[in-house]
Phi, psi and omega in degrees: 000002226258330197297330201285331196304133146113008183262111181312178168197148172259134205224162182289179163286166191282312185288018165278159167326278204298275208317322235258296186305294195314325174276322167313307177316301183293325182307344203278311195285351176069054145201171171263150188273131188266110178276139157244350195214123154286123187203150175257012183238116177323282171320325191288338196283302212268003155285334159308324180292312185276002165269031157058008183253006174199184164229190231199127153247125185253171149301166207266351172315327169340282178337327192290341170292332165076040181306109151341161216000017197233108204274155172243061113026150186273163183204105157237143213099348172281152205309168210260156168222123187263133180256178193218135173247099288205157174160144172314099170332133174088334171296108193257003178327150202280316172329322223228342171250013167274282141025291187268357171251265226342305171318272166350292199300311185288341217268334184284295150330301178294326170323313183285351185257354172220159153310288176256124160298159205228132164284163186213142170278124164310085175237146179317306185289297200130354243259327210228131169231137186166171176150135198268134153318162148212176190254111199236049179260103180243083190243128210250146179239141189256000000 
């Protein structure tokens, strides 16, 4: 994180995961992250990025987007985010349990493919190497 001190950056609202972790990160690095732009939409964000003026710490699923100009980087040390996947008890529509083993299949694949699953810094450049484990465990009972 430390490559990150003086860079702008765009960021989730403060009452997000990831903002709440991207500020703990800089504090663990001793300086504050200069945000310049708040925003809640994951495209709004790494669209920002990729017009070259900040960077960005995202869940590293983010990457999977495949943005033109936008390098994603590893963050490693940071605290863990546990996710959860939520439904109406009893709903059994075919759509939605198809859906809950996609989840399963992926959450499971990834495990075996990483230890740790990884948050990734977002950059124009490319500029910052650095990205947090986070805990991608969503396991739900039907």
């Amino acid at each position: 994180m430390e490559s990150l001190r003086g860079e702008p950056m765009v960021s989730y609202p403060s009452d997000s995961a990831v903002a709440m972790i991207t500020h703990e990160l800089c504090r663990a690095a001793w300086f504050k992250p200069k945000v310049l732009q708040v925003v809640s939409e994951t495209s709004t964000l790494i669209s920002l990025v990729a017009g070259g003026s900040c960077v960005a710490v995202v869940p590293q699923p983010v990457s999977a987007l495949g943005t033109p100009g936008v390098v994603f980087r590893r963050i490693r040390g940071s605290p863990s985010v546990d996710l959860a996947v939520a439904w109406r008890s009893g709903d059994r529509r075919p759509l939605l349990e198809a859906l809950i083993d996609v989840i399963r299949a992926s959450v499971q694949h990834a495990e075996s493919a990483h230890s740790s699953p990884t948050r990734s810094l977002a950059s124009p450049h490319g500029a910052a190497e650095a990205a947090t484990p986070f805990n991608n465990d969503s396991e739900s009972q039907r």
